[in-house]
Every structure is written in C-alpha cells, then in structure tokens.
Backbone as ProteinMPNN parsed JSONL, in Angstrom:
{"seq_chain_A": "XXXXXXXXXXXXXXXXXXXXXXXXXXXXXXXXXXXXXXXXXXXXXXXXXXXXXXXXXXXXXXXXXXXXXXXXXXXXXXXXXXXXXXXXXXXXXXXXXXXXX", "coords_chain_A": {"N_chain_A": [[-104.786, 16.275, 29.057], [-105.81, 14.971, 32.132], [-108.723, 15.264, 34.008], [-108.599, 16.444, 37.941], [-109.02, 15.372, 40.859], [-110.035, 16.616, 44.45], [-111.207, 15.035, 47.239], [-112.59, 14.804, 50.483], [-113.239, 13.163, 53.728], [-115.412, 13.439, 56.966], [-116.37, 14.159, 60.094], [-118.942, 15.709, 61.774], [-118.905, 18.306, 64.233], [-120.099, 18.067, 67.123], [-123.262, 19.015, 68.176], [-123.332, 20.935, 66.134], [-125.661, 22.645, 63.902], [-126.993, 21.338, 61.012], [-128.225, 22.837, 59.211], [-126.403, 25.415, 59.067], [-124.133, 24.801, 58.506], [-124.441, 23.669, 55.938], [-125.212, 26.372, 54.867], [-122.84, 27.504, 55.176], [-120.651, 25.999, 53.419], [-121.764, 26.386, 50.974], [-121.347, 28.939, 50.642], [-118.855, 28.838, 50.794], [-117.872, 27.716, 48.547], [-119.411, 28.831, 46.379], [-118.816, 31.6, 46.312], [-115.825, 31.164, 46.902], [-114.2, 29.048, 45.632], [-115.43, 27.828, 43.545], [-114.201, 29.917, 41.872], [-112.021, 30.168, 41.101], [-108.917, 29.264, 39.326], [-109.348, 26.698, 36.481], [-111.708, 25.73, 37.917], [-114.057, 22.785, 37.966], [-116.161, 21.274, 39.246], [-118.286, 20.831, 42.289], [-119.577, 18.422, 44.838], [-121.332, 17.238, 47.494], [-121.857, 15.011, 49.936], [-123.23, 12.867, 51.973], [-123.554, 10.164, 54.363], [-125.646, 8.625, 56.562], [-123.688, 9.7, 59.512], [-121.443, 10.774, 58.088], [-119.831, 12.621, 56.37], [-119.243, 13.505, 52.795], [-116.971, 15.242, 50.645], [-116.047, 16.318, 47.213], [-113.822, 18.023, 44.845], [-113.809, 18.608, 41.908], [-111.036, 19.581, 39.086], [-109.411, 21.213, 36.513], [-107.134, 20.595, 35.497], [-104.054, 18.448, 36.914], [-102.104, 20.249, 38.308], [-104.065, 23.085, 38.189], [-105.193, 22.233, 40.283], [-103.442, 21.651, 42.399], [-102.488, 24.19, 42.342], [-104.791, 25.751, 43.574], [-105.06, 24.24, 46.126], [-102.698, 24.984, 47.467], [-102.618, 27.445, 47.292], [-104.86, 27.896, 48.829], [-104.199, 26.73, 51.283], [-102.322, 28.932, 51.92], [-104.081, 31.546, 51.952], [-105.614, 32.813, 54.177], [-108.789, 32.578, 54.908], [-111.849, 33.808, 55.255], [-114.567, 32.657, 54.597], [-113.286, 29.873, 54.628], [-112.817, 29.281, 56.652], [-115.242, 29.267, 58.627], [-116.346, 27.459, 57.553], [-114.767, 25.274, 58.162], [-114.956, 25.332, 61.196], [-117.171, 23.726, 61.379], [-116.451, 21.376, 61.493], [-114.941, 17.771, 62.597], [-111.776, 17.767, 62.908], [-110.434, 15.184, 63.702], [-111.427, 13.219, 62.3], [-111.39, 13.91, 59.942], [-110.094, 12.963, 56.554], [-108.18, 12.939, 53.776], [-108.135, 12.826, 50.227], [-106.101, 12.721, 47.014], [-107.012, 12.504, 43.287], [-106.339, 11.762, 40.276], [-108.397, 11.842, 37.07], [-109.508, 9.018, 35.381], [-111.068, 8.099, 33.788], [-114.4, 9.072, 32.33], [-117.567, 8.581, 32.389]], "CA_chain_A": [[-104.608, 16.026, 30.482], [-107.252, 14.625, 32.679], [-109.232, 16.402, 35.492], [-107.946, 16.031, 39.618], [-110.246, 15.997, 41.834], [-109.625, 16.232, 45.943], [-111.521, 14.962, 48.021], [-112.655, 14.378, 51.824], [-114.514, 12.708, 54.262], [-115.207, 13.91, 57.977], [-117.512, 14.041, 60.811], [-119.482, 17.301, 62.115], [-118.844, 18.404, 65.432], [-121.223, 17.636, 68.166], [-124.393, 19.956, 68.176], [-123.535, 21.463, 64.941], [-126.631, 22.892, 63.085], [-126.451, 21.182, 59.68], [-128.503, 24.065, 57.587], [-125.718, 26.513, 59.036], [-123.155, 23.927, 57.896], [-125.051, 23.877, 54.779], [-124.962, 27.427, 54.485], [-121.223, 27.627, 55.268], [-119.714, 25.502, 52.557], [-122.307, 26.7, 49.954], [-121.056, 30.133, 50.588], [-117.735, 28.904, 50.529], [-118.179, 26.897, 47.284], [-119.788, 30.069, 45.534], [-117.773, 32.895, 46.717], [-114.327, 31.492, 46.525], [-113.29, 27.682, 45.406], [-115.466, 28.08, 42.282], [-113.727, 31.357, 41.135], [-110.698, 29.625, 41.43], [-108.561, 28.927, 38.192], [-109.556, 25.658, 36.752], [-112.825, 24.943, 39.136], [-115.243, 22.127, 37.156], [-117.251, 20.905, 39.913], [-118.277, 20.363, 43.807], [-120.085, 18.053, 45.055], [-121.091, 17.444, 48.755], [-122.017, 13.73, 50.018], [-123.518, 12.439, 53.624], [-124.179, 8.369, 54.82], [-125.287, 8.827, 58.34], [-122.892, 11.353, 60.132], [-119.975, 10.752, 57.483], [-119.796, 13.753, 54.956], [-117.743, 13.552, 52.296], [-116.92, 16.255, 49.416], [-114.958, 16.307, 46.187], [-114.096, 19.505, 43.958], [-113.27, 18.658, 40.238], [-110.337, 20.696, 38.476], [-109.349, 20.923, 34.887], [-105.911, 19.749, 35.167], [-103.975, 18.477, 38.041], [-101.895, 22.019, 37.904], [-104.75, 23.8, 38.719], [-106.046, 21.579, 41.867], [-102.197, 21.76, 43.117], [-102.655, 25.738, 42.579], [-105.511, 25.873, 44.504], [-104.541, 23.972, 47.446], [-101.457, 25.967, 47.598], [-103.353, 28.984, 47.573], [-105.952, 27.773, 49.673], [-103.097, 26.24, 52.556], [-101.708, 30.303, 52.296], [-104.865, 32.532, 52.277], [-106.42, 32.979, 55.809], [-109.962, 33.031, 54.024], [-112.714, 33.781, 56.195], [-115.364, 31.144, 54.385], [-112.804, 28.456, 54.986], [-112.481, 29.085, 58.241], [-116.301, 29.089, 59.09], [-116.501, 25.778, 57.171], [-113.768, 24.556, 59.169], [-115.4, 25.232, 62.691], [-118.117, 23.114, 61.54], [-115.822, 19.79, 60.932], [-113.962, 17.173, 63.805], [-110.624, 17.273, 62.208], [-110.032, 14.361, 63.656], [-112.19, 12.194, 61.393], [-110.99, 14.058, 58.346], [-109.253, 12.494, 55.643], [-108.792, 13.501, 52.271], [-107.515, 11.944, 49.07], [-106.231, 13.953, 45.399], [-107.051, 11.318, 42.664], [-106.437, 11.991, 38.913], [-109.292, 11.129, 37.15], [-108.871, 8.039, 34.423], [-111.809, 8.302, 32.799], [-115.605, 9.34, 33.076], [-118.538, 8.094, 31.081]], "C_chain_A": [[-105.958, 15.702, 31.107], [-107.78, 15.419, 33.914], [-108.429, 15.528, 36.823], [-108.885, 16.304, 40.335], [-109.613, 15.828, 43.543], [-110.692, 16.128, 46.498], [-111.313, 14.106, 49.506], [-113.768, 14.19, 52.705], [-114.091, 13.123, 55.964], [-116.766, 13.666, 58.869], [-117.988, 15.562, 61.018], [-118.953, 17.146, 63.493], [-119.753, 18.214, 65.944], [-121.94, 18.841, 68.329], [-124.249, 20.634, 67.378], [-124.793, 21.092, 64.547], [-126.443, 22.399, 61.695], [-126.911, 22.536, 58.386], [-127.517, 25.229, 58.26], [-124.431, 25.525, 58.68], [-123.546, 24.313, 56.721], [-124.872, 25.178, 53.695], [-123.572, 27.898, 54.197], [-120.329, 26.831, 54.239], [-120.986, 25.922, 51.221], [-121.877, 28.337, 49.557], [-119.601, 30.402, 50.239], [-117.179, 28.413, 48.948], [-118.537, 28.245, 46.112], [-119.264, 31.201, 45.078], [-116.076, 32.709, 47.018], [-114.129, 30.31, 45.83], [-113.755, 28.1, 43.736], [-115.168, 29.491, 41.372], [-112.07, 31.061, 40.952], [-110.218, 28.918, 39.91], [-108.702, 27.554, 37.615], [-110.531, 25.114, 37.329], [-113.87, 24.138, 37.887], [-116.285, 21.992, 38.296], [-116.913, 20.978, 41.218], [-119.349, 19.522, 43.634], [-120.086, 17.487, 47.127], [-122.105, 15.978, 49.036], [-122.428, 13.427, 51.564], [-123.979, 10.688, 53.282], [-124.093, 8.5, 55.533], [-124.827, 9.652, 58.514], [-121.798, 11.13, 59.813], [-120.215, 11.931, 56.199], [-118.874, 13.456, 54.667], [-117.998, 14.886, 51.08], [-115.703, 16.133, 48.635], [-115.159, 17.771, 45.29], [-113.098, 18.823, 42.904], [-112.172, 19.605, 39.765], [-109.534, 20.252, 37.197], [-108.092, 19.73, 35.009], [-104.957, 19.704, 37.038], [-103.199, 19.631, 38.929], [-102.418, 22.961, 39.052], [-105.316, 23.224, 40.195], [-104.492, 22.209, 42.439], [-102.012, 23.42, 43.637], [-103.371, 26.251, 43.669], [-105.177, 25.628, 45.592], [-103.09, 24.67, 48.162], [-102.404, 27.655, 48.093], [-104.32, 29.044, 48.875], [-105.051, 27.506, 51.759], [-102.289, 28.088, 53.143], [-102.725, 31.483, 52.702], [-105.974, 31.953, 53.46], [-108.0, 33.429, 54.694], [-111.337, 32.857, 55.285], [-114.174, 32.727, 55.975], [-115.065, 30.51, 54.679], [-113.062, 28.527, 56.431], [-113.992, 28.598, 59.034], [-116.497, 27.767, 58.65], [-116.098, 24.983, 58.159], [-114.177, 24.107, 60.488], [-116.221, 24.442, 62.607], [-117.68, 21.204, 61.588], [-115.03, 19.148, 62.516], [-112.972, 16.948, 62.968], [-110.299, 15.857, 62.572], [-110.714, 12.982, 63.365], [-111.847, 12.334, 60.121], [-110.019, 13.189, 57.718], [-109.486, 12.794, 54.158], [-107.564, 12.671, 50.887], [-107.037, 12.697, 47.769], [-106.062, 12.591, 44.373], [-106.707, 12.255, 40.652], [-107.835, 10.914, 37.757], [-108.817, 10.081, 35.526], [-109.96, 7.952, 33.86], [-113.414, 8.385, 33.32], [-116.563, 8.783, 31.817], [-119.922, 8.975, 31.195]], "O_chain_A": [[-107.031, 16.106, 30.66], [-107.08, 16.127, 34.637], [-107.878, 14.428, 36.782], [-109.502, 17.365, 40.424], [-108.785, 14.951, 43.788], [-111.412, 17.121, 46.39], [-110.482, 13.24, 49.782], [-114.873, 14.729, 52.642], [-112.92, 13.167, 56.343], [-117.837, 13.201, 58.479], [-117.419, 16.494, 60.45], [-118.59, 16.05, 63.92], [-120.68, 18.12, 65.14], [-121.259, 19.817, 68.643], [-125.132, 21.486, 67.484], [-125.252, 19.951, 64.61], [-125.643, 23.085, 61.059], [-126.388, 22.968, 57.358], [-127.966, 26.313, 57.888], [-123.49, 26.318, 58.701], [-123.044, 25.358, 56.307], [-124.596, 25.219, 52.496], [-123.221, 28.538, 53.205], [-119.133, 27.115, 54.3], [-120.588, 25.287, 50.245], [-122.04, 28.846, 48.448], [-119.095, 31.401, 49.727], [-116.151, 28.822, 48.409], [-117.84, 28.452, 45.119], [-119.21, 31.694, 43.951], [-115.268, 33.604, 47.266], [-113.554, 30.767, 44.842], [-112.976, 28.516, 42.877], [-115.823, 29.932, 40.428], [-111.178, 31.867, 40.687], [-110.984, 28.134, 39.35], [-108.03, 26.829, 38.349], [-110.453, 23.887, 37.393], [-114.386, 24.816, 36.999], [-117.301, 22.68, 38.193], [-115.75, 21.132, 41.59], [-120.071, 19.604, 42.641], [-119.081, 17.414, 47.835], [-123.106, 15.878, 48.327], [-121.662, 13.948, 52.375], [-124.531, 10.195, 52.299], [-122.966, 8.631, 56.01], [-125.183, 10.663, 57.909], [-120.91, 11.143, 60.666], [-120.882, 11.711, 55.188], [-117.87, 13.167, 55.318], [-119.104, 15.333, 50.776], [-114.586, 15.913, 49.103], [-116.192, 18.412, 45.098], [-111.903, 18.579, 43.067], [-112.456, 20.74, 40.149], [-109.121, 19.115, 36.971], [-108.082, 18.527, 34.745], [-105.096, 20.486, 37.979], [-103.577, 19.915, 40.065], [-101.925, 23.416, 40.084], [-105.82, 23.953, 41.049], [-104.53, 23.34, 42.923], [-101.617, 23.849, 44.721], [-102.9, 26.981, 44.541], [-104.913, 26.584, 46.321], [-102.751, 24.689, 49.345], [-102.566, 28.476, 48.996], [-104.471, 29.965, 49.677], [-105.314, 27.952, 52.876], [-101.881, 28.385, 54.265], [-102.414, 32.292, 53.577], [-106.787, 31.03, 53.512], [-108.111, 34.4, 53.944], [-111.583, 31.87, 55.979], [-114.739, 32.155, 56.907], [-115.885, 29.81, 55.273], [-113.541, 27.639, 57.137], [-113.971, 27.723, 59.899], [-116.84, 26.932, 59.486], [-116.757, 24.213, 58.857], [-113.958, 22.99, 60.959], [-116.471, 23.999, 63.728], [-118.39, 20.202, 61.68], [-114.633, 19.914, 63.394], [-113.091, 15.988, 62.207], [-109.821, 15.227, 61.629], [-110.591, 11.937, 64.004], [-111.873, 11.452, 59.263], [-109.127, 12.698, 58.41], [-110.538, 12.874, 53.523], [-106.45, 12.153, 50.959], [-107.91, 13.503, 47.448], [-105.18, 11.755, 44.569], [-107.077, 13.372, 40.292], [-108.042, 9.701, 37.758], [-107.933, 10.444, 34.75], [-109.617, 7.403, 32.812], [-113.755, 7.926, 34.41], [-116.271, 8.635, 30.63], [-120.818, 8.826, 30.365]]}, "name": "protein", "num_of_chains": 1, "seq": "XXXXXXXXXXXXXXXXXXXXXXXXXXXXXXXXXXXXXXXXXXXXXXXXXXXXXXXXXXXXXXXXXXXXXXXXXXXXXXXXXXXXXXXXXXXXXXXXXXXXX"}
C-alpha cells in the first residue's frame, strides 16, 4: 500500500505572532499528530503569507484514522493552532501518494 498524505494551505490571521504560531504547531506536531498510529512525516511550507502543511501516513487507513480521531477529540494543541489560522483561506487536499524517488 502506498503512503496518504493530507494536506493544507491557509492564511494567518491578522497580527498573529509567527514564532508563537511556530511554537503552536510544533507543539502540536510533537505532542500529538506524531504519536498517532501510522505518522511518517510533517512538513510545514510558507510563499509570502500562504502556509501550507502536509503530514505523511503509512497507509491511507491510518490518515483516515487520524482525521477521524482528530475531527472527535477536542485537543487543546489543535485548538491553539487553530486560533492562529483564517479559516477562510483554508483548503486542504488527502492525496495517495504514487510514487517517491
């Protein structure tokens, strides 16, 4: 089976601090996603004031698990992440991956 990865791209909110952004998805990244069944990778992406991020997972299974889990537990990292984002720039994508070199 091949890895799944999800990702998404978004704006910050207006006068967001980026090193407490910074801090807030590195904390969230550390202390819950990658403990998460399945976690290969994160990665976290900026051009200008467009962030984007993708998280790797073994099989697509385990991403589907996660986001399930993640859509049910009130998690207090996510949430601080969250405050830092304009939902209404977000968009996010779940890709299966077809091959890596």
């Amino acid at each position: 089976m091949s890895n799944a990865v999800f990702s998404n791209t978004y704006k910050l909110n207006d006068g967001v601090s980026v090193p407490d952004f910074l801090l807030a998805i590195e904390k969230l990244v550390k202390e819950y996603v990658s403990k998460q069944k399945g976690y290969v990778s994160f990665q976290l992406l900026v051009e200008g004031d467009t962030w984007a991020d993708s998280v790797t997972f073994e099989t697509m299974d385990t991403l589907n698990a996660f986001l399930e889990l993640s859509q049910n537990d009130k998690n207090e990292l996510a949430e601080k992440f969250y405050s830092f984002l304009n939902f209404d720039t977000c968009k996010s994508n779940i890709y299966s991956v077809v091959q890596s070199y």
